[in-house]
C-alpha positions in Angstrom: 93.2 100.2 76.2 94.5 97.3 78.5 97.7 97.7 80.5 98.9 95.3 78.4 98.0 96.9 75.3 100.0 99.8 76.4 103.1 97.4 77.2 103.2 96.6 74.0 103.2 100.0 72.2 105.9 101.3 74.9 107.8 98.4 73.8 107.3 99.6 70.6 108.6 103.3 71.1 105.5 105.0 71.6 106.5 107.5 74.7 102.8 108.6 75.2 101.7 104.8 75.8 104.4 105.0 78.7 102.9 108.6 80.0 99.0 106.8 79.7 100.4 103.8 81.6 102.3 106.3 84.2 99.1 108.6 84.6 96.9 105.2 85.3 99.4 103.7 88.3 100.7 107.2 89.5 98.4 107.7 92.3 98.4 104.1 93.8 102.0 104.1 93.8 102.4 107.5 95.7 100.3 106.3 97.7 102.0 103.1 98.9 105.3 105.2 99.0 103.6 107.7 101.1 102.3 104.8 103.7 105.6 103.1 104.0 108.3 106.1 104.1 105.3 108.9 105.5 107.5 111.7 104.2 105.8 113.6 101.2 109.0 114.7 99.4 110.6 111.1 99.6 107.2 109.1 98.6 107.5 111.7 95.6 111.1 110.4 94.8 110.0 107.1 95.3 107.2 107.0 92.9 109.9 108.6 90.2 112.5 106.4 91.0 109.6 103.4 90.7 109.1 104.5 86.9 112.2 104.8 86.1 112.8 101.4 86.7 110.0 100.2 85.2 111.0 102.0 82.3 114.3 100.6 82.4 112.9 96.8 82.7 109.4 96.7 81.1 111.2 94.1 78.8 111.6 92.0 81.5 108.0 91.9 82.1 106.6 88.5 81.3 102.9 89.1 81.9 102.8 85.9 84.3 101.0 88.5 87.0 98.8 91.5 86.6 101.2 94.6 85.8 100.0 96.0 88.4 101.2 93.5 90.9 104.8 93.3 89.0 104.5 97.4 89.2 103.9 97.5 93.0 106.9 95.0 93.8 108.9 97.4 92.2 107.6 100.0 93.8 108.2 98.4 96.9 111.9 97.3 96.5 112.3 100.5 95.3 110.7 102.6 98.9 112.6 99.7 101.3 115.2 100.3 99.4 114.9 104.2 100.1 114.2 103.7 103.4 117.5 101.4 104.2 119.9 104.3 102.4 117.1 107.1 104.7 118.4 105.1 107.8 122.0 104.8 107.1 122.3 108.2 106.4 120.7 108.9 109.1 122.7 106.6 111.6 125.5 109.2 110.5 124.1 112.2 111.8 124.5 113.5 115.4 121.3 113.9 117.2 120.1 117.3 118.3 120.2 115.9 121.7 123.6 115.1 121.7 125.3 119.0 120.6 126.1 120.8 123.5 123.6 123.6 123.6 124.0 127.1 125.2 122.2 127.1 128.2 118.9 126.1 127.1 115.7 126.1 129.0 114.2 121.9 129.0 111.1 122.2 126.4 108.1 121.1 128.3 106.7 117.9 126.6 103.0 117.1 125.8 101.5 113.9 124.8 101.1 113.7 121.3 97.6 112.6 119.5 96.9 109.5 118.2 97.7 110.0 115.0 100.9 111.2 115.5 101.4 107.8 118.1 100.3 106.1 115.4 102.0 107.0 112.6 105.5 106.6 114.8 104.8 103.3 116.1 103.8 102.1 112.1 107.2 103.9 111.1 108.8 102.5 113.6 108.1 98.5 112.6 110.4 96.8 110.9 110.6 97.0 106.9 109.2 93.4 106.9 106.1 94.0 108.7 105.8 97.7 107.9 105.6 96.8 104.1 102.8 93.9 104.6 100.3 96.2 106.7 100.5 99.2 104.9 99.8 97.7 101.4 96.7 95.9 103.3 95.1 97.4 105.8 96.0 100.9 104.6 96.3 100.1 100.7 93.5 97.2 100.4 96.0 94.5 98.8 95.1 91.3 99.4 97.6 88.4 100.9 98.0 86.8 97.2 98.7 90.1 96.0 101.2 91.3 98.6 102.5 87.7 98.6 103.2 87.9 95.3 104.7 91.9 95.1 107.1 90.6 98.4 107.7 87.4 96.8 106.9 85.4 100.1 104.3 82.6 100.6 100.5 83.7 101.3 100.9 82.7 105.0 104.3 84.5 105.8 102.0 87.4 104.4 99.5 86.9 106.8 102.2 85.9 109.7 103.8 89.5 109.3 100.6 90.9 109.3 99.1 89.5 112.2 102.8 90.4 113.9 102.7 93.9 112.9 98.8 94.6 114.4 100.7 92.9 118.0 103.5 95.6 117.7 101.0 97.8 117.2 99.0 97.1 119.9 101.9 97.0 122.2 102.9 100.4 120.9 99.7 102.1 121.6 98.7 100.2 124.5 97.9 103.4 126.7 95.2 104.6 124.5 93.5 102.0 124.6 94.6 99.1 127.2 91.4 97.2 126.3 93.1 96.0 123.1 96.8 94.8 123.9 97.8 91.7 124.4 
């Protein structure tokens, strides 16, 4: 069955068209959560709180895009949205750093890896840009796609991308100094 096929027998009241359709986009959309939040427990909540929705609104859906596409913009507003409320909780909450402590030795620091570099400096971007290279270098959208998911133009698409590979660059600049501009 088509996507759209299912559509219509969830519109219908058929709750195991609605688990078929769920069990088809599940993966995808954890997996965009996952790259844009990188906390397991809140990409769960995420993909969850993405169905919901689109539970909620599959009546609004007009069919002018691939469901897909109109699934992943949710999916998106839903995870930036997540993220905002993450950080303003957050912004709340006294650093370890700043509660007196009881006479503490200093922990020596290490360098972290790559990976863990890396996956702070992509956290680190802002929502804007963060959003745009996850979904296509790590998610292999294309700029029509996440154009269309953001609802941007294809070239701001490409614009945020192109600025999120020069923050990245900066950010990791001392593993590899060959590459930043």
């Amino acid at each position: 069955m088509t996507d759209r096929e299912f559509i219509d027998r969830v519109r219908s009241g058929d709750a195991a068209a609605f688990r078929s359709l769920y069990e088809t986009h599940v993966d995808r959309v954890y997996r965009l959560a996952y790259r844009m939040c990188g906390d397991d427990d809140m990409a769960r909540d995420m993909t969850q709180e993405t169905f919901i929705r689109v539970h909620q609104r599959l009546g609004q859906f007009r069919g002018d895009a691939a469901f897909s596409t109109w699934l992943h913009s949710i999916a998106v507003s839903v995870t930036l949205n997540g993220l905002r409320k993450r950080t303003r909780i957050r912004s709340r909450e006294q650093e370890l750093d700043e509660v007196p402590t009881v006479a503490a030795a200093p922990t020596p620091r290490a360098e972290p890896d790559l990976r863990e570099r890396l996956r702070a400096a992509i956290d680190a971007l802002p929502d804007i840009y963060r959003s745009v290279f996850v979904m296509h270098d790590l998610e292999g959208y294309n700029h029509m796609e996440i154009a269309t998911a953001l609802d941007v133009a294809e070239g701001t698409s490409k614009a945020r991308l192109s600025r999120a590979r020069s923050r990245l660059r900066k950010a990791l600049d001392d593993f590899a100094p060959e590459y930043a501009r």
